[in-house]
C-alpha positions as CSV (number, residue, x, y, z in Angstrom):
1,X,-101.4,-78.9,107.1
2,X,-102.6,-75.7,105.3
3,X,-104.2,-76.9,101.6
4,X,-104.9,-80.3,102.3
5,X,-108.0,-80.5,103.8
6,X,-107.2,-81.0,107.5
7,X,-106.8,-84.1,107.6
8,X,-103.7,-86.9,106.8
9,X,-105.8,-89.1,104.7
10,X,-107.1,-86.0,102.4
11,X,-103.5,-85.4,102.4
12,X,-102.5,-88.9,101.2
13,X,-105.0,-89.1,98.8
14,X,-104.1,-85.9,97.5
15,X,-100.4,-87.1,96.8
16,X,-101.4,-90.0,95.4
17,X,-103.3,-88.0,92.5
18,X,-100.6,-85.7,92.5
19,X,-98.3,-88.3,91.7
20,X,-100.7,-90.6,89.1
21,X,-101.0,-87.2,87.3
22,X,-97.1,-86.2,87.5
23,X,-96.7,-90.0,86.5
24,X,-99.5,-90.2,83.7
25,X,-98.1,-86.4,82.2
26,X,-94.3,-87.9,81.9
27,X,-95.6,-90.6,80.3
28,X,-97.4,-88.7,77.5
29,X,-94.4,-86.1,77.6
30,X,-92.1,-89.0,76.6
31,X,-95.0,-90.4,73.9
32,X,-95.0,-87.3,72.1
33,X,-90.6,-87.3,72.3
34,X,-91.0,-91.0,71.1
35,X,-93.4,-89.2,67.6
36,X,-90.8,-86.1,67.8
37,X,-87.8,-87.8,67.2
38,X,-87.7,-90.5,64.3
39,X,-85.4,-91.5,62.3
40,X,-86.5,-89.1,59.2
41,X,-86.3,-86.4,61.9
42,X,-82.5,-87.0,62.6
43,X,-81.5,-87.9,58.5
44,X,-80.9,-84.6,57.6
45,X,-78.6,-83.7,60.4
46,X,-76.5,-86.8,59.5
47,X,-73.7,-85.9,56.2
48,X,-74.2,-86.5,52.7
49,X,-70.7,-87.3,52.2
50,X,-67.6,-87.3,54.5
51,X,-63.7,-86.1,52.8
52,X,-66.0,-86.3,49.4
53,X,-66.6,-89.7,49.6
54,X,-70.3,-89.9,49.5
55,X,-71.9,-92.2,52.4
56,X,-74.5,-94.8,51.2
57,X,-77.8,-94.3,52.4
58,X,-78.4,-97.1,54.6
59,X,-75.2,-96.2,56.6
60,X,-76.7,-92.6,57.0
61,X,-80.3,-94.0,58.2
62,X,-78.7,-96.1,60.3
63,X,-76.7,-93.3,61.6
64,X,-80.0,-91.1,61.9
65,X,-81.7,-93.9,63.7
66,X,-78.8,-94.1,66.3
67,X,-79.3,-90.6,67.1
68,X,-82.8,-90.7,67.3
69,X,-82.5,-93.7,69.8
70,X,-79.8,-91.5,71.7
71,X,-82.2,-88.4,71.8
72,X,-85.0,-90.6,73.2
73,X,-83.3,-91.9,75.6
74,X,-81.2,-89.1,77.1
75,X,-85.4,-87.2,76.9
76,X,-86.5,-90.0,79.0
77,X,-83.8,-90.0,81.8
78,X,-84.3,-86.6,82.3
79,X,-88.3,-86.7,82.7
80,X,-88.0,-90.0,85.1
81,X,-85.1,-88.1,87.4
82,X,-87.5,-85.0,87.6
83,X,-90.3,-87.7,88.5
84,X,-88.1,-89.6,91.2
85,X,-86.6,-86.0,92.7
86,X,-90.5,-85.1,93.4
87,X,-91.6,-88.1,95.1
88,X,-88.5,-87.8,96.5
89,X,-89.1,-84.2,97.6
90,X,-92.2,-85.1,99.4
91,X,-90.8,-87.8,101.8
92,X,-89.8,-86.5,105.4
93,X,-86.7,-86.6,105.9
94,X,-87.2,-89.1,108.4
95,X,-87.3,-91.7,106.3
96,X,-84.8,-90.9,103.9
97,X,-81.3,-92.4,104.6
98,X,-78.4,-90.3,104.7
99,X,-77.2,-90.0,101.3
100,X,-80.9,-88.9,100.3
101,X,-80.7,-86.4,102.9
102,X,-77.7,-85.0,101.7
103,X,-79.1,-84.4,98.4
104,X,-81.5,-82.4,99.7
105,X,-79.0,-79.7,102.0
106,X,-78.8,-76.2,100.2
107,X,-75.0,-75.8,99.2
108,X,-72.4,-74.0,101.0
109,X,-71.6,-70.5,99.9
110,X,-68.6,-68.9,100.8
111,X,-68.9,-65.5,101.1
């Protein structure tokens, strides 16, 4: 196993630190996302007035909150499926089941 010390527990141990830094770095990523997009950030993008009724405040902060909450969340799927696909990418695929294995085939190109 070229890079990994020669041997399997070196390897392990590795991949396991690999993986508590991959895990540690989403987590911060998604901290600084959580900071990024308040409700303030989101208030702005939300309309004044709609037809030219104007909208009350509260209903456009609640609005701006809703979209921050959205934007947070849709941020934070995408950083755990990266995580799961890269543990995922280091099991053989031995122990994957079927539908995991399929996953990982390259697509078929017609030519």
């Amino acid at each position: 196993m070229p890079g990994f010390g020669g041997s399997v527990a070196a390897a392990k141990n590795q991949q396991k630190d690999e993986a508590a830094t991959r895990e540690k770095k989403a987590q911060e990523e998604i901290a600084s996302f959580h900071a990024l997009y308040t409700p303030q950030y989101f208030l702005s993008q939300t309309p004044a007035e709609v037809g030219g009724a104007a909208i009350p405040e509260w209903k456009r902060a609640l609005a701006a909150k809703k979209l921050a909450e959205a934007a947070i969340q849709k941020e934070e799927e995408r950083i755990m499926k990266e995580l799961e696909e890269w543990k995922l990418s280091l099991v053989p695929n031995w122990k994957k089941t079927p539908a995991q294995q399929a996953k990982n085939l390259p697509a078929f190109s017609h030519k």
